[in-house]
C-alpha positions in Angstrom: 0.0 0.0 0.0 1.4 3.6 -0.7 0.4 7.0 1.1 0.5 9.9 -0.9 2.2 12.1 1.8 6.4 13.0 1.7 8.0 15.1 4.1 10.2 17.4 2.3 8.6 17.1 -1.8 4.9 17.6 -2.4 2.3 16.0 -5.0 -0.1 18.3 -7.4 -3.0 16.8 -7.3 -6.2 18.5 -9.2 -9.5 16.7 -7.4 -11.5 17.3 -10.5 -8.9 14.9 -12.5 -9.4 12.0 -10.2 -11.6 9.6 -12.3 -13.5 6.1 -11.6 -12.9 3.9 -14.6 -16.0 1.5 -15.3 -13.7 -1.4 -13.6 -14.4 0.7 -10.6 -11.0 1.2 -10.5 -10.3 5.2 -9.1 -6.8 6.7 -10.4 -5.7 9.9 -8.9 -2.8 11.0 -11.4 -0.5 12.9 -8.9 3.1 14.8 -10.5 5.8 15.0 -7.8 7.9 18.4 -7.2 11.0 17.8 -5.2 13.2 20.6 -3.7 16.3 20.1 -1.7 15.9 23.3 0.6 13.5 25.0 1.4 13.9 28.3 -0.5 14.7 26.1 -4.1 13.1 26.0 -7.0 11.3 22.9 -7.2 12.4 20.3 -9.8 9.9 19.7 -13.2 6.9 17.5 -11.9 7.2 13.3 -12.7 3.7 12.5 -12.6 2.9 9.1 -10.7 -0.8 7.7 -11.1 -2.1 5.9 -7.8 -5.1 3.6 -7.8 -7.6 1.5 -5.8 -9.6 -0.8 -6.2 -11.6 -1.2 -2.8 -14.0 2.5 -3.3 -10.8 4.5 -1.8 -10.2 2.5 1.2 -6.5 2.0 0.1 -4.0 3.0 -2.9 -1.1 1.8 -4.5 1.3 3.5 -6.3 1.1 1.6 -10.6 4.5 2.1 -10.8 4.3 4.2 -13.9 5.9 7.2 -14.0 6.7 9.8 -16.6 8.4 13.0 -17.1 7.5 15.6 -19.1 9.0 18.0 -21.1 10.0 21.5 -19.5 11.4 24.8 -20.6 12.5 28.4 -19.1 8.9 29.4 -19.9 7.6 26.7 -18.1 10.2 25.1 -15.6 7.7 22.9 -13.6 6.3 20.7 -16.8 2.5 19.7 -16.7 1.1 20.4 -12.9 -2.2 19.2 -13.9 -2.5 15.8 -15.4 -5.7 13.9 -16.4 -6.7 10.9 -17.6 -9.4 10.0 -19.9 -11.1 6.7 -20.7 -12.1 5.4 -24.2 -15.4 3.2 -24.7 -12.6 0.4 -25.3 -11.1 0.9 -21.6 -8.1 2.5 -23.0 -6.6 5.1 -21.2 -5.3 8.5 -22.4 -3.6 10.9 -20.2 -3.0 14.2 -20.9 
């Protein structure tokens, strides 16, 4: 089981992209910021998606990760990621 908590990096999190697939499966897509002090920049987000599959009771990290790009316009990467899912059950995320 995995707790979305760290002590020194943080996890965006939008509650509106937090979706219930038709498995019943809920995915929370979740992009870790890290910062080594406390007045640093934090690094670009990684997102991580987290599920469960007992109505929220408990979560697991998938184990899927991915980074995305970043520039000096935008230095963080995509804070906000979603998920979408096809009539076939294929996922998108975005």
């Amino acid at each position: 089981m995995s707790c979305i908590e760290d002590k020194e990096d943080y996890y965006v999190v939008e509650n509106a992209r937090v979706i219930m697939l038709k498995s019943g499966r809920i995915i929370i897509p979740a992009n870790l910021h890290t910062q080594k002090k406390k007045d640093d920049k934090p690094s670009p987000g990684v997102t991580y998606y987290f599920f469960s599959d007992d109505d929220g009771r408990t979560f697991y990290d998938s184990g899927n990760r991915i980074e995305y790009p970043f520039s000096d316009v935008n230095p963080w990467g995509l804070l906000e990621t979603g998920l979408f899912e096809y009539d076939d059950g294929k996922l998108f995320s975005f």
